[in-house]
The first five atom37 places (N, CA, C, CB, O) and aatype in JSON, in Angstrom:
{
  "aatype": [20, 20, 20, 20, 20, 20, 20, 20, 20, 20, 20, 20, 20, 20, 20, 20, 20, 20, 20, 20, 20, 20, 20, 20, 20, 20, 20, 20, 20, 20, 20, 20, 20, 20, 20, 20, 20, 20, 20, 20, 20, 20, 20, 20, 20, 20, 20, 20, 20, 20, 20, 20, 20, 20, 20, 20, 20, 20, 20, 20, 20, 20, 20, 20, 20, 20, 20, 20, 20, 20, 20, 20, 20, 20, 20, 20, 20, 20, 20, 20, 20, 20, 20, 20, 20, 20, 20, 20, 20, 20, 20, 20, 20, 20, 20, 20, 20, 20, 20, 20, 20, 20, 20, 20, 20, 20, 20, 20, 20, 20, 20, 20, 20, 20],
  "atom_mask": [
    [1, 1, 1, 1, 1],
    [1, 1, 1, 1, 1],
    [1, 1, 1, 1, 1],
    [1, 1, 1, 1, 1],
    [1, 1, 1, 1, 1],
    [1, 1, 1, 1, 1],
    [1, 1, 1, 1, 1],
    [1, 1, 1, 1, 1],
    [1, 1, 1, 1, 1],
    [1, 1, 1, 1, 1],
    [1, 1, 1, 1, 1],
    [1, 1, 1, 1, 1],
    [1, 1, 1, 1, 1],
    [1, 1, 1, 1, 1],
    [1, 1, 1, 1, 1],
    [1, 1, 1, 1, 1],
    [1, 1, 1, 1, 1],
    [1, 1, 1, 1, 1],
    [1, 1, 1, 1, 1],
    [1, 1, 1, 1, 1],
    [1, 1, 1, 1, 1],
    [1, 1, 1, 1, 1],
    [1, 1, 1, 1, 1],
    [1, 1, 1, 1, 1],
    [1, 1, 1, 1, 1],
    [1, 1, 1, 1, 1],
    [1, 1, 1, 1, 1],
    [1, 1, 1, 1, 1],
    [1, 1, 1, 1, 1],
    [1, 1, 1, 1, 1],
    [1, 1, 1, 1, 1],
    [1, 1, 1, 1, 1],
    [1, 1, 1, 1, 1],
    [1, 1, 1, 1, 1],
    [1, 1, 1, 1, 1],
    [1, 1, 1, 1, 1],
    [1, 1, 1, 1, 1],
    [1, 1, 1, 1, 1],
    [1, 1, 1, 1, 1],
    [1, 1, 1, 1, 1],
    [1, 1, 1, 1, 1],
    [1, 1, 1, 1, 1],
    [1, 1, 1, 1, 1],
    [1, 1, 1, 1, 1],
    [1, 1, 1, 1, 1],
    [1, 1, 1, 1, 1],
    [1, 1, 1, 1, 1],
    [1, 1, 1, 1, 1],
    [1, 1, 1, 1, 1],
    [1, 1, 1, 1, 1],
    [1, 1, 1, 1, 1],
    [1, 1, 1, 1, 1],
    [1, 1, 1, 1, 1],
    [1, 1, 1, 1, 1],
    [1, 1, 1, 1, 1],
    [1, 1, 1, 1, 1],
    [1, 1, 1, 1, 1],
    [1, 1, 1, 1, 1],
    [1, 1, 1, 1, 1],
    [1, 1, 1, 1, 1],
    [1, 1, 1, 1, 1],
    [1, 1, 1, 1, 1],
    [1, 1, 1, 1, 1],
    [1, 1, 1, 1, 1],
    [1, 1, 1, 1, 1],
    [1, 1, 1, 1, 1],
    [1, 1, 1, 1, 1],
    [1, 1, 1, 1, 1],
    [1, 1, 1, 1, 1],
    [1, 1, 1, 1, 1],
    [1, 1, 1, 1, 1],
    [1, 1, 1, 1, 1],
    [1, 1, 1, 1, 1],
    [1, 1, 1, 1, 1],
    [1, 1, 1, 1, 1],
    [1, 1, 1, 1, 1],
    [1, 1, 1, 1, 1],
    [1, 1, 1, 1, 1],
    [1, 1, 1, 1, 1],
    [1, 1, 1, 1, 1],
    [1, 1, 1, 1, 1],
    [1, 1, 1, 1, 1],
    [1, 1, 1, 1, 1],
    [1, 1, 1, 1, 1],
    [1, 1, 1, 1, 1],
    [1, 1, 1, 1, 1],
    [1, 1, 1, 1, 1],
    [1, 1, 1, 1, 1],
    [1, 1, 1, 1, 1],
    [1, 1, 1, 1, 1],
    [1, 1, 1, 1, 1],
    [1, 1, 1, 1, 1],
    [1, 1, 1, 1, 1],
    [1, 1, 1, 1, 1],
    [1, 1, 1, 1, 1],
    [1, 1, 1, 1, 1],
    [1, 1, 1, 1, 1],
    [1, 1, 1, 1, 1],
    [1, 1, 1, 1, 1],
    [1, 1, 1, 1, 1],
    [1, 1, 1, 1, 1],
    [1, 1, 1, 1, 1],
    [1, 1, 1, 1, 1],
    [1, 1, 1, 1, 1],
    [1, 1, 1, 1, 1],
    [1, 1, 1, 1, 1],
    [1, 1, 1, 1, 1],
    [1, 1, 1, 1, 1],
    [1, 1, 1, 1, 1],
    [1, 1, 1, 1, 1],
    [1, 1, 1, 1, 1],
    [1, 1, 1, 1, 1],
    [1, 1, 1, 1, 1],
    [1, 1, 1, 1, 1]
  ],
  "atom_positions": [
    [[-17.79, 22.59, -12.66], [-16.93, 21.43, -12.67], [-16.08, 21.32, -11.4], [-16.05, 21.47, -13.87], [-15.22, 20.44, -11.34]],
    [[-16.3, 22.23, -10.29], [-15.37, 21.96, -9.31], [-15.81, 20.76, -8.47], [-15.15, 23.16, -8.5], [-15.04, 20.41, -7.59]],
    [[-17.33, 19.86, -8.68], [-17.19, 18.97, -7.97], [-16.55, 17.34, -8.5], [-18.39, 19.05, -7.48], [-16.42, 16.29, -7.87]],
    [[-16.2, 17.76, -10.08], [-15.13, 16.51, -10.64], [-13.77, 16.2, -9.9], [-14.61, 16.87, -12.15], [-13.26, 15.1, -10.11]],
    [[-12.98, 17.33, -8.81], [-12.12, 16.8, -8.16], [-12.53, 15.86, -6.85], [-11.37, 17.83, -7.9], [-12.05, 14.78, -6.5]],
    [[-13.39, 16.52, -6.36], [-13.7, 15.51, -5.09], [-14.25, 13.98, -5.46], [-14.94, 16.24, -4.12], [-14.11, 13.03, -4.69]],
    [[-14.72, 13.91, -6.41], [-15.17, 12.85, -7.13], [-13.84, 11.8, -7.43], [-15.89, 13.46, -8.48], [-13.78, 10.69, -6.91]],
    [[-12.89, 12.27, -8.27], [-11.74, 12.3, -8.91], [-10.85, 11.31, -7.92], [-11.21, 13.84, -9.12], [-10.27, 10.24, -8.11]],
    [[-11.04, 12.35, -6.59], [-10.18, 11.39, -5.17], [-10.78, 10.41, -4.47], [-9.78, 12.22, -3.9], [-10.13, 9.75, -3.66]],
    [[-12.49, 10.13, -4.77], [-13.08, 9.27, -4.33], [-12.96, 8.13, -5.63], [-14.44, 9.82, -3.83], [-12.36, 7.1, -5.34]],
    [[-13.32, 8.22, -6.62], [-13.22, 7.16, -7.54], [-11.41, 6.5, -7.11], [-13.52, 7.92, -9.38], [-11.11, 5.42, -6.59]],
    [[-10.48, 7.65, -7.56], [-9.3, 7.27, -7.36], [-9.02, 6.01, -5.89], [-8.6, 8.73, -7.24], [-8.36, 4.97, -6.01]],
    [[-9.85, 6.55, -4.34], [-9.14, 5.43, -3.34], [-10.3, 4.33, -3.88], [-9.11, 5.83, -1.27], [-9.68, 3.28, -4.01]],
    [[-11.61, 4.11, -4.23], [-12.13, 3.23, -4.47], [-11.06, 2.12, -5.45], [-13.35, 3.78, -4.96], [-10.52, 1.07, -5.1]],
    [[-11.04, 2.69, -6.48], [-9.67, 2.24, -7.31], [-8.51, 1.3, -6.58], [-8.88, 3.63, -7.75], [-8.38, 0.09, -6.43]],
    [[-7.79, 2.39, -6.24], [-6.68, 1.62, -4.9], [-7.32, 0.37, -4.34], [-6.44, 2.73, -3.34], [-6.8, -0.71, -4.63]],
    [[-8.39, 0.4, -3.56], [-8.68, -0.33, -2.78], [-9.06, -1.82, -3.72], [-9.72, 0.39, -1.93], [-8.44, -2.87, -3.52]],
    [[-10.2, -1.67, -4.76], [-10.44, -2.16, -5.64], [-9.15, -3.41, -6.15], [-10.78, -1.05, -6.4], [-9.36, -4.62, -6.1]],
    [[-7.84, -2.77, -6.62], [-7.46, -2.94, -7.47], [-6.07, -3.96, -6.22], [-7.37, -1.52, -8.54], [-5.28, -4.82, -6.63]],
    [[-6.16, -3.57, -5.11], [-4.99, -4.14, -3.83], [-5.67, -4.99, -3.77], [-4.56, -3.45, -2.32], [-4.89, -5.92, -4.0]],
    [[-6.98, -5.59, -3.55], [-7.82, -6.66, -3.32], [-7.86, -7.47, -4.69], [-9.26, -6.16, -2.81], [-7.89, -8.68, -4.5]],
    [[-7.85, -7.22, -5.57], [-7.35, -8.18, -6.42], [-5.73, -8.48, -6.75], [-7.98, -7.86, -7.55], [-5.1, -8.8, -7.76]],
    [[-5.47, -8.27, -5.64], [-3.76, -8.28, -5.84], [-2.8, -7.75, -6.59], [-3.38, -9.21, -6.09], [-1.62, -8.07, -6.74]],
    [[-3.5, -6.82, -7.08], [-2.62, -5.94, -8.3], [-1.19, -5.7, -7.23], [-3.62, -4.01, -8.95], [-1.29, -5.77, -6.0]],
    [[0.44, -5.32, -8.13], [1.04, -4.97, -7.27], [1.14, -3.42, -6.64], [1.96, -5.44, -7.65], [1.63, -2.91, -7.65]],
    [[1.07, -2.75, -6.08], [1.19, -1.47, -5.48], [2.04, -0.2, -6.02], [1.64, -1.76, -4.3], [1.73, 0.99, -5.96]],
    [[3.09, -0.73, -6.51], [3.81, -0.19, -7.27], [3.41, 0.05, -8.93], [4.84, -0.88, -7.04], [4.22, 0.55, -9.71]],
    [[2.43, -0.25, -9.22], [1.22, -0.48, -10.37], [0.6, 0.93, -10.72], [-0.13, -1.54, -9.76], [0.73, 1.92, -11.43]],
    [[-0.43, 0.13, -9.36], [-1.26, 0.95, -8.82], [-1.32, 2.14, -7.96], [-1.74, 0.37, -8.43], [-2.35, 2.72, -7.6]],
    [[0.3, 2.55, -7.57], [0.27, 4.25, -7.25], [0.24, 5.47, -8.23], [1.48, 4.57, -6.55], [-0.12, 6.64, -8.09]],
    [[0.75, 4.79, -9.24], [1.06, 5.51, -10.19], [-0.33, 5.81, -11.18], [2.25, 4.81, -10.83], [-0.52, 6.82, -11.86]],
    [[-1.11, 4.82, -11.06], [-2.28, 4.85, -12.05], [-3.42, 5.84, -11.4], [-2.91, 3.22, -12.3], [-4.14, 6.7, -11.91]],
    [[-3.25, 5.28, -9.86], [-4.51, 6.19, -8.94], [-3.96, 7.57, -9.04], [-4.74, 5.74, -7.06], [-4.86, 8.32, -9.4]],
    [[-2.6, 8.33, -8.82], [-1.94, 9.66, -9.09], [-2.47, 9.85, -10.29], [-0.38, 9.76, -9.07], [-3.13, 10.88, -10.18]],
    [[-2.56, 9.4, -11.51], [-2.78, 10.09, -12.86], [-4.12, 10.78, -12.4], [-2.92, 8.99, -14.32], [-4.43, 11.94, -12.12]],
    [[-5.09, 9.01, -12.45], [-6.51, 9.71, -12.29], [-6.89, 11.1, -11.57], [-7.29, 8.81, -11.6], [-7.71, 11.84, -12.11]],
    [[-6.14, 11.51, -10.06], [-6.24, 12.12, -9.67], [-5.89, 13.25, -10.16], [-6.06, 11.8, -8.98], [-6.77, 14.11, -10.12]],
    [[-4.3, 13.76, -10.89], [-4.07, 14.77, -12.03], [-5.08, 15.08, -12.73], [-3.19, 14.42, -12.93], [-5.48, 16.24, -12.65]],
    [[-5.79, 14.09, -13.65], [-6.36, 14.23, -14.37], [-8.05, 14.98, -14.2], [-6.1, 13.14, -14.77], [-8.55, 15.98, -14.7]],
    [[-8.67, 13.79, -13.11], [-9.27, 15.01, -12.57], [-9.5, 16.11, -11.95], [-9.58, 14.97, -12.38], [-10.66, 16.53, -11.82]],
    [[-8.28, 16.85, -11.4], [-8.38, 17.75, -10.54], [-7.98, 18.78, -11.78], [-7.48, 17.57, -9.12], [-7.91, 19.98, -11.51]],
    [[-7.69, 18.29, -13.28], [-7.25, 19.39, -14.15], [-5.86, 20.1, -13.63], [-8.44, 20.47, -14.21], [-5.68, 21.3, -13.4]],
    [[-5.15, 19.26, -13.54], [-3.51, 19.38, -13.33], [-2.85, 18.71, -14.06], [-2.97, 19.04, -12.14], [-3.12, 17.57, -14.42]],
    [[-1.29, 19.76, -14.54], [-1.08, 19.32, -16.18], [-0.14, 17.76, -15.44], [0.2, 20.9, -17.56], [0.26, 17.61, -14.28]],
    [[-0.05, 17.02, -16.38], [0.16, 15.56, -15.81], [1.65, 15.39, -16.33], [-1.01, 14.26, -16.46], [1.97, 14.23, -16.58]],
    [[2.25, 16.0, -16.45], [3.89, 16.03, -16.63], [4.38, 16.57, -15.67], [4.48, 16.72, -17.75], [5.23, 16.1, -14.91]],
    [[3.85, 17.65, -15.62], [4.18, 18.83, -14.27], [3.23, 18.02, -12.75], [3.19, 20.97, -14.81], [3.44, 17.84, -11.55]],
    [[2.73, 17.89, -13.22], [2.15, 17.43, -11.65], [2.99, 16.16, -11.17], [0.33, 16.91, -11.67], [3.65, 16.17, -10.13]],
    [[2.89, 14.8, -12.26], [3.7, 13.64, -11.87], [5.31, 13.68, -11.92], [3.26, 12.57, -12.72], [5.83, 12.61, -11.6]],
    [[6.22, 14.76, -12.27], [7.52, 14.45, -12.48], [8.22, 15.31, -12.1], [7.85, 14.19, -13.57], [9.21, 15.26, -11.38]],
    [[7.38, 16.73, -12.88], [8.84, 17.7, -12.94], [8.57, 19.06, -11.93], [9.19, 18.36, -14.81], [9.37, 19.97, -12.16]],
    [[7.55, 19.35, -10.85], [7.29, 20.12, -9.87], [7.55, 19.62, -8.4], [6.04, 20.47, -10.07], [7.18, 18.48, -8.08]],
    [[8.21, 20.48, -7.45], [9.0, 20.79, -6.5], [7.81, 19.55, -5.63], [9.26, 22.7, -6.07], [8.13, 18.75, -4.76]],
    [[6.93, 19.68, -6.02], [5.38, 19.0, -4.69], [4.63, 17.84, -5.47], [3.71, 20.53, -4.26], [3.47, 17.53, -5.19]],
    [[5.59, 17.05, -6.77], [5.17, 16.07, -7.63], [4.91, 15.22, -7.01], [5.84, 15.71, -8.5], [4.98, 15.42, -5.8]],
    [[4.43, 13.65, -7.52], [4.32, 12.42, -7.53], [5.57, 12.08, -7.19], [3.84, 11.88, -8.65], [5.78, 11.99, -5.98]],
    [[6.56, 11.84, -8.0], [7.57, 11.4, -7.81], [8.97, 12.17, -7.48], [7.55, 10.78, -8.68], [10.1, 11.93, -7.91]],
    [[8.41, 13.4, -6.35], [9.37, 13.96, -5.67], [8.97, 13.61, -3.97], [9.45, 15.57, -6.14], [9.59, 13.32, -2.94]],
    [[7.51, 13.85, -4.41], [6.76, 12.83, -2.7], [7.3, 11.77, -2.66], [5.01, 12.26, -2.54], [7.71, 11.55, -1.52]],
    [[7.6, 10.62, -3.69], [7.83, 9.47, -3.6], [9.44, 9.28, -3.18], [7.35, 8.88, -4.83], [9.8, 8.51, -2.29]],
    [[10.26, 10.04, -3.92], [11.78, 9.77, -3.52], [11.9, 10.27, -2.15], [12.9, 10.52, -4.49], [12.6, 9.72, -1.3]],
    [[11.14, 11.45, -1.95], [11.56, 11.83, -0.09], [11.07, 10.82, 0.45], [10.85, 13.26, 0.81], [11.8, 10.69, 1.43]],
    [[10.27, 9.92, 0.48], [9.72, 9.21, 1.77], [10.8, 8.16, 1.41], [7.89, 8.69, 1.92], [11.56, 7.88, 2.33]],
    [[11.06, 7.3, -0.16], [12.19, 6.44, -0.14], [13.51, 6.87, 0.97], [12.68, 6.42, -1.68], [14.06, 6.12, 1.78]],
    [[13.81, 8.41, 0.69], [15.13, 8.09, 1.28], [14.93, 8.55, 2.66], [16.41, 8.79, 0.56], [15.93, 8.47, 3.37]],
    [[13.36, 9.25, 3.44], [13.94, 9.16, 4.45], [13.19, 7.61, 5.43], [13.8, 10.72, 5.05], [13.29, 7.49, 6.66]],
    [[12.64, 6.82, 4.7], [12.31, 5.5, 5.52], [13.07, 4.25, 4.73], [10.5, 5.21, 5.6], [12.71, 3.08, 4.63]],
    [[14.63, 5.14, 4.01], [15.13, 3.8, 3.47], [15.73, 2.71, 4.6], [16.31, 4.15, 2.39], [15.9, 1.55, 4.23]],
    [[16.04, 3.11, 6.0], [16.71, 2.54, 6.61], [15.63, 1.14, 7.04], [17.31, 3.53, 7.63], [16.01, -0.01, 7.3]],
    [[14.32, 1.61, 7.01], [13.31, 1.14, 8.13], [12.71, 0.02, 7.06], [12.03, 2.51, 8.85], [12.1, -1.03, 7.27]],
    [[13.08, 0.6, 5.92], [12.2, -0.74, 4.4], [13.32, -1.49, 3.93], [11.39, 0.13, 2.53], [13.01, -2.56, 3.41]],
    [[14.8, -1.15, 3.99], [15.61, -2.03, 3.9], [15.55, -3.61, 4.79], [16.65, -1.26, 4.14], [15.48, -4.79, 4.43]],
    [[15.64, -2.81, 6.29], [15.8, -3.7, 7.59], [14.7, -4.77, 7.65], [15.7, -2.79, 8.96], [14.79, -5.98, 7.89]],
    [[13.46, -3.85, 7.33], [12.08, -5.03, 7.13], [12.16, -6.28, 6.25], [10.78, -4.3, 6.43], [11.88, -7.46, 6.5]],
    [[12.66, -5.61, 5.04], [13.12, -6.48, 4.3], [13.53, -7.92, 4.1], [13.67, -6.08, 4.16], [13.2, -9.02, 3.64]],
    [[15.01, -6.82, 5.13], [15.85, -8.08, 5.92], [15.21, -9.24, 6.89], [16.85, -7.41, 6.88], [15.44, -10.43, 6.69]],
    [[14.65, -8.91, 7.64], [13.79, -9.56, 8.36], [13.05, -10.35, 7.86], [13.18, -8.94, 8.92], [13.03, -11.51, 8.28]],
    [[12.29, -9.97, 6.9], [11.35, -10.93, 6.29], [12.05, -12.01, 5.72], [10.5, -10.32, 5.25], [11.58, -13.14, 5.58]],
    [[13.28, -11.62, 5.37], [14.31, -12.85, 4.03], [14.19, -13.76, 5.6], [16.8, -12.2, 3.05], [13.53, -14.78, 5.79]],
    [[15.04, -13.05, 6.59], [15.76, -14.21, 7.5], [14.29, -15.19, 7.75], [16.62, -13.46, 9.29], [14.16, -16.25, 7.13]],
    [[13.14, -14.64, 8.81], [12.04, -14.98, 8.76], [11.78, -16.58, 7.54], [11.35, -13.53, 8.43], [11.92, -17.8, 7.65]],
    [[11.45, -15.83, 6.69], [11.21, -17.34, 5.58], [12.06, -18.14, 5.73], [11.26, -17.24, 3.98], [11.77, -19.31, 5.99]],
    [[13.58, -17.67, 5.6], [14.58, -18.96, 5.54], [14.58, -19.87, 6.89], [16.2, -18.42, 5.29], [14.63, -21.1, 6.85]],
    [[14.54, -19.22, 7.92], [14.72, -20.13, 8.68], [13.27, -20.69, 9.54], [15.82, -19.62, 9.47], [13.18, -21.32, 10.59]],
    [[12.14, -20.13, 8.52], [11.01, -20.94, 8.9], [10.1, -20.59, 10.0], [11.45, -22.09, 9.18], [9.28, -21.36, 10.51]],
    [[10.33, -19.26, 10.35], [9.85, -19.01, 11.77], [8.38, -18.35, 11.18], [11.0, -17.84, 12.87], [7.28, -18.37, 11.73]],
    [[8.64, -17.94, 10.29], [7.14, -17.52, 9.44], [6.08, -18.56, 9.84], [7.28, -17.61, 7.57], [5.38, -18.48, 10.85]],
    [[6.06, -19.4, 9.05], [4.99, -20.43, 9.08], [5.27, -21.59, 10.51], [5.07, -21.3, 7.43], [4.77, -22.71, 10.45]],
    [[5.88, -21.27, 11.44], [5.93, -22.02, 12.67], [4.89, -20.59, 13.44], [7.9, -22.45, 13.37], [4.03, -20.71, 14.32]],
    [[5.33, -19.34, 12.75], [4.17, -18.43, 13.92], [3.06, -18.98, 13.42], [4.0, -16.53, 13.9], [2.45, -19.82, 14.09]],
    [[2.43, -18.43, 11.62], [1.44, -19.2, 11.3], [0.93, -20.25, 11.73], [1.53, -19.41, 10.5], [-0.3, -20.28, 11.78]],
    [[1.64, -21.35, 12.14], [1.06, -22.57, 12.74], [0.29, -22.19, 13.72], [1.97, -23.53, 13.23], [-0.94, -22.15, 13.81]],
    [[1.82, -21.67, 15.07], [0.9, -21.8, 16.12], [-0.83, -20.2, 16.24], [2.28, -21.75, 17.64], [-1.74, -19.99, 17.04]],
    [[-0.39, -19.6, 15.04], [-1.68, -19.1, 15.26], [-2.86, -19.66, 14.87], [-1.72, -18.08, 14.84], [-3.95, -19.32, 15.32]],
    [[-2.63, -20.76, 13.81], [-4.37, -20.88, 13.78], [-4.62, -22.31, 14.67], [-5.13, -21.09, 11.86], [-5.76, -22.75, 14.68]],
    [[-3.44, -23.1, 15.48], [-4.01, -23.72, 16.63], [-4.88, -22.98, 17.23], [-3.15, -24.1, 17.52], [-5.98, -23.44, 17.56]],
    [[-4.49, -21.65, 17.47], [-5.59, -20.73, 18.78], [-6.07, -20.6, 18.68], [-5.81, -19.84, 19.4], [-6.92, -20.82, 19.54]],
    [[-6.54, -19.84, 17.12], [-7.41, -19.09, 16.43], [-8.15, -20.04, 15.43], [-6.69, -17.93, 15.78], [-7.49, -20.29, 14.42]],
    [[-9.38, -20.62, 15.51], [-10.17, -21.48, 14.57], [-10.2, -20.57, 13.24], [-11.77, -21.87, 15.19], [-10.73, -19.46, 13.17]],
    [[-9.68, -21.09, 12.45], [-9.39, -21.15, 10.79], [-10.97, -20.6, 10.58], [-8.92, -23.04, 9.93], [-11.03, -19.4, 10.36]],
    [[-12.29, -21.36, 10.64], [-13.4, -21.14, 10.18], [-14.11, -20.22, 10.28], [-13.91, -21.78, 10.38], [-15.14, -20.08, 9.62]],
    [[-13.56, -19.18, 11.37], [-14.07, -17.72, 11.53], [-12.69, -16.33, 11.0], [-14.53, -17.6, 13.5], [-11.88, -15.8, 11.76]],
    [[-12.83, -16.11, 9.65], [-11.53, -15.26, 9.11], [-12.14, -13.8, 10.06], [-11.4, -15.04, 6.88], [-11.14, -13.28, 10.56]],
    [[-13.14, -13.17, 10.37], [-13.28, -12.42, 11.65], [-12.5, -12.88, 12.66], [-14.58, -12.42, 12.14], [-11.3, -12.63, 12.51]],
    [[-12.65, -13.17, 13.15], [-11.7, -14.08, 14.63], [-10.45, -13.65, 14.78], [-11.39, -15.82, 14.48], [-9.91, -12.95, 15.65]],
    [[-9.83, -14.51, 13.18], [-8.36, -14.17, 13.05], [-7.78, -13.17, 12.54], [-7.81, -14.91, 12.5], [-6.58, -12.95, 12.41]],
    [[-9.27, -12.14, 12.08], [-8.15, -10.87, 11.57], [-8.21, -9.7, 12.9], [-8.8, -9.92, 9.76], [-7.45, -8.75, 13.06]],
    [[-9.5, -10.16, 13.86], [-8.86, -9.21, 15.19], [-7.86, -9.89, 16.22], [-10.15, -8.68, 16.2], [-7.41, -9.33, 17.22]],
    [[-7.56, -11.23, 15.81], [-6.35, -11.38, 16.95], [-5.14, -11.03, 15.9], [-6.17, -13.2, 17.82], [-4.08, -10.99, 16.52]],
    [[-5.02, -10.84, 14.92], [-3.81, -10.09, 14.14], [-3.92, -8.92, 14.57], [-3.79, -10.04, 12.58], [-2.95, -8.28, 14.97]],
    [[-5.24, -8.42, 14.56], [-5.24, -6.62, 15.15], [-4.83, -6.64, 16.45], [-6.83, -5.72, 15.2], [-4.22, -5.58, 16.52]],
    [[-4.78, -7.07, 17.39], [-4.85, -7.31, 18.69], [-3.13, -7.57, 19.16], [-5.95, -8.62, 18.93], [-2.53, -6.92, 20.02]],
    [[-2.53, -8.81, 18.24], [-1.01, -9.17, 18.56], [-0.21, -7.74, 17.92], [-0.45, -10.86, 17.65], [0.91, -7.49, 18.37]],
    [[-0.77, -6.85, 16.92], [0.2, -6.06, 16.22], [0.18, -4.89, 17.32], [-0.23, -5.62, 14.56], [0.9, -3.9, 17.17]]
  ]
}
């Protein structure tokens, strides 16, 4: 049975991926792909997701507090962004440049401007 974990982490990102493309929200779906993965790797799922030093949700609070400054600020940005419209004035002027009818096109000049 040791090849049910490698399996376990492949079903699991198929999952993720699967489940972000139908728009599930993320916050959903971290928690569901972590079980599967407990579950198949045969790790007890209390202790693995909560209450051990190298858990789910001890990974999860360290990265909250040490990129809280950087997901707050984004945040912020995004609010101001919508309100004052600069969102969909970039949107505009990108698909003047970028022809709408090739979604290739426009997802390497997104790769390209980032």
């Amino acid at each position: 049975m040791e090849w049910l974990g490698p399996i376990g982490i492949f079903i699991a990102l198929a999952l993720l991926v699967v489940l972000a493309m139908r728009a599930y929200n993320i916050l959903v779906i971290a928690p569901v792909v972590a079980i599967v993965i407990l579950l198949t790797n045969k790790m007890p799922l209390i202790n693995g997701f909560f209450t051990a030093p190298d858990s789910y949700m001890a990974g999860l609070g360290s990265f909250i507090t040490k990129f809280f400054i950087v997901l707050l600020l984004g945040a912020i940005l995004g609010k101001y962004m919508e309100d004052s419209g600069a969102a969909k004035s970039i949107a505009k002027s990108l698909m003047k440049h970028v022809k709408p009818d090739n979604p290739y096109r426009m997802l390497v000049f997104l790769m390209v401007i980032n």
